[in-house]
C-alpha positions as semicolon CSV with decimal commas, in nm:
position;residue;x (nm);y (nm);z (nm)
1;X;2,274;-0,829;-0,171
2;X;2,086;-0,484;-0,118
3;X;1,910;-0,396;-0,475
4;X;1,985;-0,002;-0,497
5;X;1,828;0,201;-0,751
6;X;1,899;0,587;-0,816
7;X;1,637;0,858;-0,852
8;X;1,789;0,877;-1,225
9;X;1,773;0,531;-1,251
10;X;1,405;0,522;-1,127
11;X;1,291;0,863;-1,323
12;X;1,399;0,732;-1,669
13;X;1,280;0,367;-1,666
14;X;1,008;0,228;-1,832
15;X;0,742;0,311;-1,499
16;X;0,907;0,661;-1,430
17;X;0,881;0,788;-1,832
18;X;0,519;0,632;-1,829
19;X;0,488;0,843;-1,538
20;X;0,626;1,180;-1,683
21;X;0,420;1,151;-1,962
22;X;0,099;1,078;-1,859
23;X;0,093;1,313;-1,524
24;X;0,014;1,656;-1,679
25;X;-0,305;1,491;-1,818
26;X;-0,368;1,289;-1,500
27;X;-0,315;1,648;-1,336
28;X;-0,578;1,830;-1,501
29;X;-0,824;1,570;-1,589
30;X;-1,112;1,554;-1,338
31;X;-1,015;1,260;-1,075
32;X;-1,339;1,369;-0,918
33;X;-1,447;1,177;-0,614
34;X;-1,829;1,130;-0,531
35;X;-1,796;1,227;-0,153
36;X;-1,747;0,982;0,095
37;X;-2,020;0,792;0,215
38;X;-2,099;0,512;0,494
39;X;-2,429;0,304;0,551
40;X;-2,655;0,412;0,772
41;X;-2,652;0,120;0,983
42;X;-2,299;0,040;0,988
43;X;-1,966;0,225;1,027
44;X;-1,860;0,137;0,661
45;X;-1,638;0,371;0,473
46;X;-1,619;0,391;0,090
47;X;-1,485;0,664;-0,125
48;X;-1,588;0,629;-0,514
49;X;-1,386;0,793;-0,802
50;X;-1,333;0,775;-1,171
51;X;-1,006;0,706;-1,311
52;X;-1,006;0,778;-1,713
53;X;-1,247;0,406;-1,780
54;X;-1,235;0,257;-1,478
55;X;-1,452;0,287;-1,186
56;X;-1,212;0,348;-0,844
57;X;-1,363;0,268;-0,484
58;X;-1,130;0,309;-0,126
59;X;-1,278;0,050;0,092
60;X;-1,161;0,117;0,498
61;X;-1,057;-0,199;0,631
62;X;-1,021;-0,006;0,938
63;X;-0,784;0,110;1,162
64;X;-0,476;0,010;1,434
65;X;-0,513;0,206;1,718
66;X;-0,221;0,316;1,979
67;X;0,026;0,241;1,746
68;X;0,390;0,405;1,907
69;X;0,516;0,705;1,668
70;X;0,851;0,632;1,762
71;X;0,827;0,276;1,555
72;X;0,799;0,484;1,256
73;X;1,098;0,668;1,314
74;X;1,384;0,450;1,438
75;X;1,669;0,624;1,419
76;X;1,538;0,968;1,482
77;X;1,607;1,130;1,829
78;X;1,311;1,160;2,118
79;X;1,349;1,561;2,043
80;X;1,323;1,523;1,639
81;X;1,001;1,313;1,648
82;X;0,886;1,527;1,943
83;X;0,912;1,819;1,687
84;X;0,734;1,643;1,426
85;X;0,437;1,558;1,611
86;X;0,372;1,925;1,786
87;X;0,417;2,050;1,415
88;X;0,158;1,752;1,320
89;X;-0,098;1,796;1,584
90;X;-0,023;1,431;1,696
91;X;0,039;1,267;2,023
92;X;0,344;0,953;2,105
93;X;0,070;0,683;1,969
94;X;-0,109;0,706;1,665
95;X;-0,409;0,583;1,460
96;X;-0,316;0,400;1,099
97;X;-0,549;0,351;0,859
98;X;-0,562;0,036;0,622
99;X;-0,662;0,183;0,283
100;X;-0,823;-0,091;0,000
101;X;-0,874;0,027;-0,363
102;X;-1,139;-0,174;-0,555
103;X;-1,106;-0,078;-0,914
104;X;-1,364;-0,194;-1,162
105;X;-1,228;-0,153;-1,533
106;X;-1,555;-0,275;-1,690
107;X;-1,497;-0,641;-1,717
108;X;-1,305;-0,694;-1,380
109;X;-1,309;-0,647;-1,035
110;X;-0,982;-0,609;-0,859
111;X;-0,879;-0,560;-0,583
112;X;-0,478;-0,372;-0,450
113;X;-0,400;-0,624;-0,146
114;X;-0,648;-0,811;0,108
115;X;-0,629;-0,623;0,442
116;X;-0,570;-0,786;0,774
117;X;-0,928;-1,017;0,740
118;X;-0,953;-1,219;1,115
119;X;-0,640;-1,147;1,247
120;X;-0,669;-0,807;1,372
121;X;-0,997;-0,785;1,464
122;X;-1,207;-0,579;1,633
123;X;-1,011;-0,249;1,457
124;X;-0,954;-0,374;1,108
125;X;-1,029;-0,641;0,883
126;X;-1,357;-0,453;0,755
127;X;-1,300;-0,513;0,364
128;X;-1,568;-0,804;0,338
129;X;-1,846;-0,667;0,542
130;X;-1,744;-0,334;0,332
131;X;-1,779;-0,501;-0,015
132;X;-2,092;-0,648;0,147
133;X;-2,225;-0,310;0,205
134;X;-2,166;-0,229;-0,168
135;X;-2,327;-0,484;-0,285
136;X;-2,002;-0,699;-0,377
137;X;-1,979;-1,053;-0,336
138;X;-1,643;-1,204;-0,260
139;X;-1,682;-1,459;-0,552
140;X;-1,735;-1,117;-0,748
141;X;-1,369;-1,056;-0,704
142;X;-1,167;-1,153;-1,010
143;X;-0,810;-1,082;-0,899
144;X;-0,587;-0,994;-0,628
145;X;-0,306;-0,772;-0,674
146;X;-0,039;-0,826;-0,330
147;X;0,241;-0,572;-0,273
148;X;0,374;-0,739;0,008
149;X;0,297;-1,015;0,212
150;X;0,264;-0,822;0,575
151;X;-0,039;-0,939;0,761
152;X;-0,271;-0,668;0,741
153;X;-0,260;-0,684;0,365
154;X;-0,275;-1,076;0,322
155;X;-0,441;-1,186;0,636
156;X;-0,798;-1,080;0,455
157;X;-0,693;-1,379;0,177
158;X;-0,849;-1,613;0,388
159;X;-1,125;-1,611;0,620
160;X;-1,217;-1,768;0,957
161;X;-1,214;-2,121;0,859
162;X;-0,878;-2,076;0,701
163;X;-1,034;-2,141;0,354
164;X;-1,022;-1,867;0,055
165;X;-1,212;-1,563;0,129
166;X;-1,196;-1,462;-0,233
167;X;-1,221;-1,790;-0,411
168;X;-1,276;-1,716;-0,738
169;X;-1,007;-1,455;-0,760
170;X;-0,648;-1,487;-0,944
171;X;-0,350;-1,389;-0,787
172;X;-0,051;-1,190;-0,840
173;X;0,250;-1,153;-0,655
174;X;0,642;-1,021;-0,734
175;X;0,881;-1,342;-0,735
176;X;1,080;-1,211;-0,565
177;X;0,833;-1,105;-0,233
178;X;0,678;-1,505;-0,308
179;X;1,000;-1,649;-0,265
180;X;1,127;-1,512;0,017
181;X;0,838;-1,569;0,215
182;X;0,801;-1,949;0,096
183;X;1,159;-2,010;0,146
184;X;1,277;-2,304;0,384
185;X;1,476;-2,048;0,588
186;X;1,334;-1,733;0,615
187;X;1,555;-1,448;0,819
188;X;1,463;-1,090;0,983
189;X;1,739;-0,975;1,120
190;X;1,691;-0,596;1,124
191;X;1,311;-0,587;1,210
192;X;1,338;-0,472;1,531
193;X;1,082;-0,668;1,717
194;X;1,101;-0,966;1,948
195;X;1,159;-1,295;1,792
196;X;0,805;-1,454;1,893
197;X;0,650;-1,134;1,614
198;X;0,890;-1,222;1,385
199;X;0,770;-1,574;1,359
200;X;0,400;-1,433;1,330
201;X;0,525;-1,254;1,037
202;X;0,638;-1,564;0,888
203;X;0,359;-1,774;0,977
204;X;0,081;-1,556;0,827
205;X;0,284;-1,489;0,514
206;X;0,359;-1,851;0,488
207;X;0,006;-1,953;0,537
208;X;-0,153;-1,738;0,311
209;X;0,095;-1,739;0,014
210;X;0,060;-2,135;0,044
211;X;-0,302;-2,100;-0,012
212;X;-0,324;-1,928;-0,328
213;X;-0,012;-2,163;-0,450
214;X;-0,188;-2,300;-0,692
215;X;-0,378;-1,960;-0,870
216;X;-0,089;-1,689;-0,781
217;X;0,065;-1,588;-1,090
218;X;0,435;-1,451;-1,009
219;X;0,567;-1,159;-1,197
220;X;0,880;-0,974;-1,204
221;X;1,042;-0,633;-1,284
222;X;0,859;-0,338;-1,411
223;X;0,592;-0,517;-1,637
224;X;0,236;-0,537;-1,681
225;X;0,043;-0,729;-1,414
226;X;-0,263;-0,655;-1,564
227;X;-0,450;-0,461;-1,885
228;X;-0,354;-0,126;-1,685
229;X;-0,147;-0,273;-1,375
230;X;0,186;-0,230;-1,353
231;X;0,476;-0,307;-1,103
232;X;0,657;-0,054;-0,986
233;X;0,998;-0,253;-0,752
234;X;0,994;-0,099;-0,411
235;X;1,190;-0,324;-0,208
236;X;1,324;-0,232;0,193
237;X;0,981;-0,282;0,355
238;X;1,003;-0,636;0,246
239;X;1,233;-0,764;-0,023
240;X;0,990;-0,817;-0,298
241;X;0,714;-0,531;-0,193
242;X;0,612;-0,373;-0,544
243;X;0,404;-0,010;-0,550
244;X;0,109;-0,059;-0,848
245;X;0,067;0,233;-1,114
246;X;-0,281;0,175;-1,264
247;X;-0,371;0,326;-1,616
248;X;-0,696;0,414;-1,745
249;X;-0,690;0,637;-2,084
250;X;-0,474;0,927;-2,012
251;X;-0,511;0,920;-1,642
252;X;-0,304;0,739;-1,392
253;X;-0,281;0,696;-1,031
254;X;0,030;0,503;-0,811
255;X;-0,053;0,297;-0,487
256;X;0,258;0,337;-0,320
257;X;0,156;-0,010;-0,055
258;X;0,397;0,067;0,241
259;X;0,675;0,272;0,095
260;X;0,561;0,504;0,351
261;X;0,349;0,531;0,649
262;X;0,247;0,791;0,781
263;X;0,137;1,147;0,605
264;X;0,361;1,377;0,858
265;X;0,700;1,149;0,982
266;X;0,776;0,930;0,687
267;X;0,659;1,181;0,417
268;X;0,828;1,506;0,612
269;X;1,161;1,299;0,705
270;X;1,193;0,987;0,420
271;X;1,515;0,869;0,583
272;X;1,350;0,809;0,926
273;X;1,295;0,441;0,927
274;X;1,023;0,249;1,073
275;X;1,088;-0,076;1,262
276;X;0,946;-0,298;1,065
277;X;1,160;-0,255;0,724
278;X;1,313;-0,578;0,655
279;X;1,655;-0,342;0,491
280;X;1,566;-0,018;0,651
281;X;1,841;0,175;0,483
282;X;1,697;0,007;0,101
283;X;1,330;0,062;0,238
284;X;1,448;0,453;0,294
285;X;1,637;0,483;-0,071
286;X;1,315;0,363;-0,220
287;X;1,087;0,577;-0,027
288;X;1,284;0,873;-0,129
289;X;1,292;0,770;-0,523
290;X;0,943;0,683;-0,544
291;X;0,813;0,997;-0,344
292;X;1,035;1,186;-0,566
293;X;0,872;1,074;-0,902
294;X;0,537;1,122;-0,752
295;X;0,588;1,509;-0,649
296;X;0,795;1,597;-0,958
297;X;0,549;1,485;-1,171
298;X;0,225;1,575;-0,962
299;X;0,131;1,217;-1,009
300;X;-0,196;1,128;-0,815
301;X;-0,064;0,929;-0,526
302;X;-0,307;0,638;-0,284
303;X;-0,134;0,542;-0,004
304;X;-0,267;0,245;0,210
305;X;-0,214;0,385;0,548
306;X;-0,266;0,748;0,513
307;X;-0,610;0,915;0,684
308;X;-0,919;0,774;0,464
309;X;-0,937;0,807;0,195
310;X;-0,586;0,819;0,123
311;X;-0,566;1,003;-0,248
312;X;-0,397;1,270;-0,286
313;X;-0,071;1,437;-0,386
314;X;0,283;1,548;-0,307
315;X;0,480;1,842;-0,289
316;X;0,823;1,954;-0,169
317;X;0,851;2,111;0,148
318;X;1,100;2,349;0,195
319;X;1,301;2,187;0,483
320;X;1,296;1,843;0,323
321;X;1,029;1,541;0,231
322;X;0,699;1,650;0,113
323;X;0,363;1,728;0,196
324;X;0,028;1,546;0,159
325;X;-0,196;1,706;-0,002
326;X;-0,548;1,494;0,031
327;X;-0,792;1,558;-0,277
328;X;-1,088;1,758;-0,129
């Protein structure tokens, strides 16, 4: 049964009026970002900024390269993504980028999902060597936030011996996302990829949620994950995928995990659906409802697969969807 929740719905509920009142503050207060930096002997990317208290870092797990533009837009014709991509300066394949925030509030380290860790290498799967590069341990890691079990954002749980890359972490996944994963039968009927991918999908998830069995704390609906985490529901991409709003003060920001994609065809057309949406026509209600709160209320937005850094805001276009506008 397809969970389907209005914009009104979404806009006065316990997240979206947390949202509307915090924004204008958010707005003006000064999100300023030291300016990105990398080591000098390595290709690490890290992006620091403050967020009211708490101490925000974007960590590049790295890319996937080549990726087909057309998998991101499903049902749109040749001609309408051909549009979209001369209007984006973008070719037929495209480069993703896998996004990590590290947020320090003072007394813990945590970290928004896990990345791809060994099973996308050479492209991705940077986080550790990142952390490394910041002087972060993985045992300095005290929880793990997951917003969907996909493998480039749980296949960094573990590391090459199969054991827990970030062992003394907690973690904290939707029930709903944790059961559906774990479950004896588990279906994808409108992913549209070839069975032998789909099984991948399962495997990984399966493997790594059965890992953390024992220290995963599952939560449900709109509540607090965390002192200053909460769930936002943002089922379609995967049943239980949640987007985290995280609180510091008077300032806020939302990760919105995979509600969307890409910065020109997902955010310019929110009813184009990508290939990999377990309920594409859920995944597109929810992209539209959460990208709606976001611009209406000039909420500061971090999306995991967006060009680095990945913060930024919304607004409306004039055709339809909305524009990215990355923080300078």
């Amino acid at each position: 049964m397809k969970t389907k929740v209005s914009r009104r719905t979404f806009l006065t509920s316990a997240i979206g009026a947390a949202i509307a009142s915090t924004v204008p503050l958010a707005w003006k207060s000064s999100v300023v970002a030291q300016q990105t930096q990398s080591a000098p002997s390595s290709n690490a990317k890290f992006y620091r900024f403050k967020l009211g208290n708490f101490q925000m870092t974007s960590i590049e797990d790295g890319v996937f390269l080549n990726m087909p533009a057309k998998a991101f837009a499903g049902n749109a014709t040749p001609a309408q993504l051909n549009e979209v991509l001369q209007q984006g300066s973008q070719s037929e394949t495209l480069t993703l980028n896998c996004n990590i925030l590290l947020v320090d509030t003072g007394t813990e380290k945590v970290l928004i999902d896990a990345g791809s860790g060994f099973l996308t290498e050479p492209t991705a799967g940077k986080l550790i060597s990142n952390l490394q590069t910041l002087e972060i341990k993985p045992t300095d890691i005290d929880a793990i936030i997951i917003t969907h079990a996909h493998v480039d954002h749980v296949g960094g749980l573990l590391n090459s011996t199969g054991a827990l890359a970030f062992p003394q972490a907690r973690y904290f996944v939707s029930k709903a996302e944790y059961d559906f994963w774990t479950s004896p039968e588990v279906n994808l009927p409108n992913v549209q990829v070839d069975e032998k991918t789909k099984q991948q999908f399962i495997s990984i998830a399966q493997k790594c949620l059965g890992a953390i069995q024992n220290k995963v704390t599952r939560f449900e609906g709109e509540g607090e994950i965390l002192p200053g985490f909460y769930a936002i529901p943002a089922p379609g991409h995967t049943p239980g995928q949640v987007a985290i709003r995280i609180v510091s003060g008077n300032e806020s920001i939302i990760h919105t995990a995979d509600v969307v994609h890409t910065h020109t065809i997902n955010l310019w057309h929110p009813n184009w659906q990508p290939i990999f949406d377990a309920d594409p026509d859920q995944a597109a209600a929810t992209r539209q409802q959460i990208l709606s709160a976001i611009a209406d209320h000039r909420q500061l937005m971090y999306a995991y697969h967006f060009p680095f850094p990945g913060i930024g805001y919304l607004k409306s276009r004039a055709e339809e969807g909305f524009e990215w506008q990355p923080i300078k």
